[in-house]
C-alpha positions in Angstrom: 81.1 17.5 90.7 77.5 16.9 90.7 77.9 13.1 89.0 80.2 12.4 91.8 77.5 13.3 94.5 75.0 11.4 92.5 77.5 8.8 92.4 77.7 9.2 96.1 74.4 9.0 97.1 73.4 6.2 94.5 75.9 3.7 96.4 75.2 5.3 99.5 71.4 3.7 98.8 72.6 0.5 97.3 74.5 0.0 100.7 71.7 0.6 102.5 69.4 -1.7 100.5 72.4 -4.5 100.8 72.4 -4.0 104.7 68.5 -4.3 105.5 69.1 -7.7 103.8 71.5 -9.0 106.4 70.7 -11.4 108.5 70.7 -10.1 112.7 74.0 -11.4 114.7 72.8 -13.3 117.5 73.5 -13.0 120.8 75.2 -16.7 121.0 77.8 -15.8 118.0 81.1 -16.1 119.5 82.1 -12.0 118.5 78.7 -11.3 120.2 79.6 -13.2 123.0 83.1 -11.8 123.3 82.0 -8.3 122.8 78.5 -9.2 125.6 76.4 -8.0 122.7 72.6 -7.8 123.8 70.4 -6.7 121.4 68.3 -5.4 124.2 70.6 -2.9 125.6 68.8 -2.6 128.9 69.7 -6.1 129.8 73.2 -5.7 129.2 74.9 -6.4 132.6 78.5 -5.5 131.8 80.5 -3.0 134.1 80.8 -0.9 130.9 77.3 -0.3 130.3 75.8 2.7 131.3 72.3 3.6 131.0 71.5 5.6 127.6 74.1 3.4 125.3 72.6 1.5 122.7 74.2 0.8 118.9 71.5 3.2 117.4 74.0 6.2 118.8 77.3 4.2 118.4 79.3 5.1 115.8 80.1 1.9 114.5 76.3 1.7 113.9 75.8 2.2 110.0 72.2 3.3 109.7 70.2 6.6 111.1 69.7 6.7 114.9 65.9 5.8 114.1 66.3 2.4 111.8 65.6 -0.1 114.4 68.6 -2.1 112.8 71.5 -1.7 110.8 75.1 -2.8 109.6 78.1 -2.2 112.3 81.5 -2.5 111.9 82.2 -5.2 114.5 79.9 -7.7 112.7 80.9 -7.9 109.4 77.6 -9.2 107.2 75.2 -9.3 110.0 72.7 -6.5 111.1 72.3 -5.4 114.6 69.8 -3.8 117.0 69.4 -0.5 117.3 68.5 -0.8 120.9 71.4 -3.2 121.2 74.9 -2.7 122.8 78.1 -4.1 123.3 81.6 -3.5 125.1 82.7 -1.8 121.6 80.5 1.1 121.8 81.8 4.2 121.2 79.5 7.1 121.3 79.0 9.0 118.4 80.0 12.8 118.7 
């Protein structure tokens, strides 16, 4: 039981370390476009925003609410603001 935590938390890391390596998606990539990504969540000027949203307390956001970016689901390979948002948010519970 204890290798399989170690085992756990060793890729857990090596995920981590793989992900502050990927590049930031860009506000112009078509999925960022689609989804109205910002990665300044206060600009974001979709009907769906609301103030207080921001991908560092989505839970499609792959890092700790204080990394100021991380992997997400929606944007396979790229990194994204923490104080960003998009029309996928989901807040985390």
């Amino acid at each position: 039981m204890m290798q399989v935590a170690a085992t756990s938390c060793a890729l857990g890391l090596a995920s981590m370390a793989r992900a502050a390596g990927l590049p930031m998606v860009a506000e112009t990539d078509a999925m960022a476009v689609n989804l109205h990504y910002k990665a300044d969540a206060t600009k974001a000027t979709h009907a769906k925003y609301k103030a207080g949203q921001q991908c560092s307390n989505c839970v499609l956001y792959q890092g700790k609410g204080t990394d100021a970016a991380a992997a997400c689901g929606i944007f396979p390979g790229k990194q994204v603001s923490g104080k960003g948002w998009c029309t996928a948010y989901a807040k985390k519970a």
